[in-house]
N, C-alpha and C positions, 0 to 999 in steps of 0.2 A: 629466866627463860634462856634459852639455847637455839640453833639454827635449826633442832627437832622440832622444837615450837610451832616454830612457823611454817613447817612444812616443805621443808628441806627431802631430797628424794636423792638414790643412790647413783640415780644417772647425773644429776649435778654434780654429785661428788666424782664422780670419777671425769666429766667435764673438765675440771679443775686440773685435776692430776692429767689426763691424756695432754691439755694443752699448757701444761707448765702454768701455772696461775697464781703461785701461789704466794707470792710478793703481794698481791691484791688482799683487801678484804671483800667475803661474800655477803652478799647483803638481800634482802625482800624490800622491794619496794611497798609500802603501806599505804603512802597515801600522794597524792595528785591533783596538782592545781596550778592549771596557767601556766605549764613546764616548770614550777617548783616542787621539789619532793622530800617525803622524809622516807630512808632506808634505813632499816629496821634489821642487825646483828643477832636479834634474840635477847643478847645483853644490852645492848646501847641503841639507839636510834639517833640518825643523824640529817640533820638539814643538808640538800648535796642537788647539785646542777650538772648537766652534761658537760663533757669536755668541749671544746671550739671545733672539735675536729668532727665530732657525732652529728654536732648541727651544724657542720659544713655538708656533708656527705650525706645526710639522710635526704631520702629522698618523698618523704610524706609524711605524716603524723605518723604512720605507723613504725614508723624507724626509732622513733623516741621510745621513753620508758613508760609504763603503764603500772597502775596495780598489779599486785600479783609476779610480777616479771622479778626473776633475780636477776641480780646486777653482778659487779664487782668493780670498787672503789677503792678509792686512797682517801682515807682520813686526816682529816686535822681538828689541834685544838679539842680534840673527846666528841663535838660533834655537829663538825661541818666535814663534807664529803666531795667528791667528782667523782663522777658515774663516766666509767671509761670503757664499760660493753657490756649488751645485755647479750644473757646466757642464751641459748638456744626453748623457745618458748613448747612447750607440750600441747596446750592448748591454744586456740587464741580467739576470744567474744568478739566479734568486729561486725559492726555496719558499715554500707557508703557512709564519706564526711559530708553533712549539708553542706549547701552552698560551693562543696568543692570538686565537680565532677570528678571521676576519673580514681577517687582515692579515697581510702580508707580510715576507718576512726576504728582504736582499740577500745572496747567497752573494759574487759578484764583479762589477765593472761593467767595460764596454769591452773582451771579450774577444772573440777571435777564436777560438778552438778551446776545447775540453775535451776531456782526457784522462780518462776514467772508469777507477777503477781497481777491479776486484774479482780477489780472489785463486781461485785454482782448486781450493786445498784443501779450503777448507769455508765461504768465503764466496760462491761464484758465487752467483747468482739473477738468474735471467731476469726477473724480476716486477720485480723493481726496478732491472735494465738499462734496462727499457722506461718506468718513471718519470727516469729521466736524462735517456735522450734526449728524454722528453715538452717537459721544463722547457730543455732545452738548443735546441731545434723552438722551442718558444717563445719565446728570446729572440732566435733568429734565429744563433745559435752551432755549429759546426760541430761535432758528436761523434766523439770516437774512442774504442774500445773499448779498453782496455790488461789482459790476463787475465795478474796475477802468479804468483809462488813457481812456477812452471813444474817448476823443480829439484825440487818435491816429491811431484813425481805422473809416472807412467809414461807413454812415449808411447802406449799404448792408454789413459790414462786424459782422454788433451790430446784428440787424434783425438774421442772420445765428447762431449766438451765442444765439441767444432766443428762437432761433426753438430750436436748441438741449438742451438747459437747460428743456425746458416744456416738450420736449418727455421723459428726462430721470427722471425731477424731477418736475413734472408738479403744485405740491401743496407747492413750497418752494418761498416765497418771494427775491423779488429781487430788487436791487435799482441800478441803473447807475450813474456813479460818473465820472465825472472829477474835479481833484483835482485844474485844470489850472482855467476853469472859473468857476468853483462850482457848475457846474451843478447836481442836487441830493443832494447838502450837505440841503436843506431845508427839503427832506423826511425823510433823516438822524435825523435832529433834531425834527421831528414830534413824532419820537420812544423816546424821552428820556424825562423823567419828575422826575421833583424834589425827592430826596429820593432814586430812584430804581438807579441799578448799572448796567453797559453795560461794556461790553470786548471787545476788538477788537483785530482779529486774521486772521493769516496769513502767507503767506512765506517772504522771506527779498526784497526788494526791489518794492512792490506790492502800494505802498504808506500809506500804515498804518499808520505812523509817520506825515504825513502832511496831511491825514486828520485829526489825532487830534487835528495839530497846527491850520489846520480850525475852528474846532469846537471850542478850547476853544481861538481862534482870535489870537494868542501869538506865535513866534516863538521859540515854549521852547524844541521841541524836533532834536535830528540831521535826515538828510535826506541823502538819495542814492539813484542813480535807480540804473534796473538791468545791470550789464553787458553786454555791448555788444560779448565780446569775449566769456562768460562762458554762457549765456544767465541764468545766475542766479543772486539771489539777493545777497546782500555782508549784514552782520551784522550789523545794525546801533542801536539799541535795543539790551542793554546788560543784560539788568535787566527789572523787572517787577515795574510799578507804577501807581498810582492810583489819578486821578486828579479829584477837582471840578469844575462844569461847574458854568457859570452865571445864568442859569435858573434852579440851582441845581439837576440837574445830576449828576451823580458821571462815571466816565468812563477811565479802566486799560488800560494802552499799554504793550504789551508782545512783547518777543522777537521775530523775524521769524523761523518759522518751514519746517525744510526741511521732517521730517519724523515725521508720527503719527501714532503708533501704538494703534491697539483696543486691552481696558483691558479686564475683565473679566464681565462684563454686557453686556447681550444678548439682552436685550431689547431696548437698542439702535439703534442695527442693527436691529431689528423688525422693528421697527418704522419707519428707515427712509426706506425700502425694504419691507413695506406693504404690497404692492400687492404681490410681491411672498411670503411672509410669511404666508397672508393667503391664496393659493393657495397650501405652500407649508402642510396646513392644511389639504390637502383634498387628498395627497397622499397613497398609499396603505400602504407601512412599515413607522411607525414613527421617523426612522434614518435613513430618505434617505437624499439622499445624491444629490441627483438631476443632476445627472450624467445622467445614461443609466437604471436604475433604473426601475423595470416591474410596472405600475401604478403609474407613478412619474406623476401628473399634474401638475408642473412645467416645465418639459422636453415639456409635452404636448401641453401647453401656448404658450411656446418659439417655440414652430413649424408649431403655429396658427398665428404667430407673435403679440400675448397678450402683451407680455415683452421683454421690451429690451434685447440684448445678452449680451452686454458690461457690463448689471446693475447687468445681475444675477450671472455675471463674476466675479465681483468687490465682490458681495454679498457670492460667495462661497469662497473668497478668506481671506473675514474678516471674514468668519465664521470658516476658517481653523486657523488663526491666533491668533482669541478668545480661542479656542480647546486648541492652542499648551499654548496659555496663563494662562490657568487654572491649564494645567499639571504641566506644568513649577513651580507657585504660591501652588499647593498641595506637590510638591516633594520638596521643598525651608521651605516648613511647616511644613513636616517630619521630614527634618536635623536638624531643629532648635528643636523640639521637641526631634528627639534622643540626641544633645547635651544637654538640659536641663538637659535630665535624665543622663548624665554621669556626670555633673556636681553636679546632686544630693548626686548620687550614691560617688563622691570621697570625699563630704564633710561629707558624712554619714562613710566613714571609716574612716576621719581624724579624727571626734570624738569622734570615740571610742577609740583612743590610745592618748588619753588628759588624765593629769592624773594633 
């Protein structure tokens, strides 16, 4: 394999070239775990850590390296590395970080599609289809819908799941999957062509993990369903990695997601809440709020039965949580900024009493 392999692009190359680069070696980050990584040449793959200086100066997770991200390193020894700048990202999958107000967590970088994957038995949800596509809108990533375990439900039970997916999200592609006889795995592979890069995402036990081992034929990753007792999925996917296909595809497994918070791009949720977005265009005050609101055409819609309830519900709810995101991320930007300046300020009185 070669750096075409893995999906190497001309604006990288010329990346390199504009900024004199060429002392470095280029590399594909593959795989991610607990800020350990292996980068991936095409020919060589290497064990390799950031430099002292990346993780002095980053300023959240999302500063560090991720799947999918080219790098450029200096190797040692055939294959240990230091990761000394990641390239400029094309794409980039990102949620809020749990637990960490104010900041971001990289799911994948440089993708071209996502496969979202929710099963039909007892994990479907609309609510949180429409946060997929928010953050997938937002990174500028093409969405595909993939509704697993097919085999476990009746064709009157698929059908009732199709009505509701068209009413609430009538222009989002979708693919039916059973993972048992493969039903769908051939539209699956109709989406992926040599060079572009595909993610697959999802909650844990949804089958993510074995449709990859589908795709790339191989039984390389571990599997779980969901619990029966918890009706959730258990973690089989600890880390993030990046595999090549036979018909050269390049395609990430991620870990299962229980929670997805929307960051600070609006446009996202524009996108995938269209229709009330531009409806919510044509309202009378510019910060409505589409509540109760005097000349709200959104309200108005919804009581013509225009729009869904549940979508404009979902819709005011991520647009509360973008809100408190942004606050959050300006007041987090302040502190660091008043620390700076005291930091300033104590180094500027230390110097004067140097003698």
């Amino acid at each position: 394999m070669n750096l075409s392999d893995i999906g190497i692009t001309s604006e990288i190359a010329k990346y390199l070239v504009d900024k004199n680069l060429g002392d470095y070696t280029l590399g594909r980050v593959i795989r991610e775990n607990r800020e350990r990584y292996v980068v991936s040449t095409g020919e060589n793959d290497y064990e390799a850590e950031i430099t002292g200086n990346m993780m002095f100066t980053a300023n959240s997770r999302a500063d560090y390296p991720s799947v999918g991200d080219w790098v450029i390193m200096k190797t040692y020894n055939y294959d240990l590395a230091i990761i000394h700048e990641i390239l400029p990202r094309r794409t980039v999958l990102e949620r809020q970080s749990i637990n960490k107000p104010g900041e971001k967590q990289i799911i994948a970088a440089n993708v071209d599609i996502a496969f979202i994957v929710q099963s039909i038995d007892n994990n479907l949800n609309i609510n949180r289809l429409e946060r997929y596509l928010t953050i997938c809108h937002s990174a500028g990533i093409e969405p595909v819908f993939v509704i697993s375990k097919i085999d476990l439900s009746s064709e009157k039970e698929i059908k009732e799941v199709i009505s509701i997916l068209k009413t609430r999200e009538k222009d989002t592609r979708y693919i039916l999957l059973s993972n048992i006889t493969k039903e769908g795995l051939d539209q699956i592979m109709s989406f992926i062509e040599k060079g572009k890069t595909y993610c697959v995402v999802g909650s844990s036990g949804v089958g993510k993990s074995t449709l990859i081992n589908n795709i790339l034929k191989k039984d390389i990753l571990k599997t779980r369903e969901i619990s029966k007792s918890t009706n959730k999925g258990k973690h089989t996917t600890d880390h993030r990695e990046l595999f090549i296909l036979e018909n050269g595809g390049i395609i990430i497994d991620t870990p299962g997601m229980r929670e997805l918070g929307i960051t600070d791009d609006s446009d996202g949720i524009n996108t995938t809440f269209n229709d009330i977005f531009n409806l919510s265009l044509k309202c009378k005050f510019p910060d409505c709020k589409h509540l109760m609101e005097e000349g709200c055409a959104v309200v108005e819609a919804l009581e013509k039965g225009l729009i869904d309830r549940d979508s404009l519900e979902n819709y005011r709810k991520m647009n509360r949580e973008q809100e408190h995101f942004q606050l959050t991320l300006a007041e987090k930007r302040k502190k660091e900024r008043q620390f700076g300046k005291m930091v300033k300020k104590v180094m500027n009185e230390k110097n004067k009493y140097k003698y």
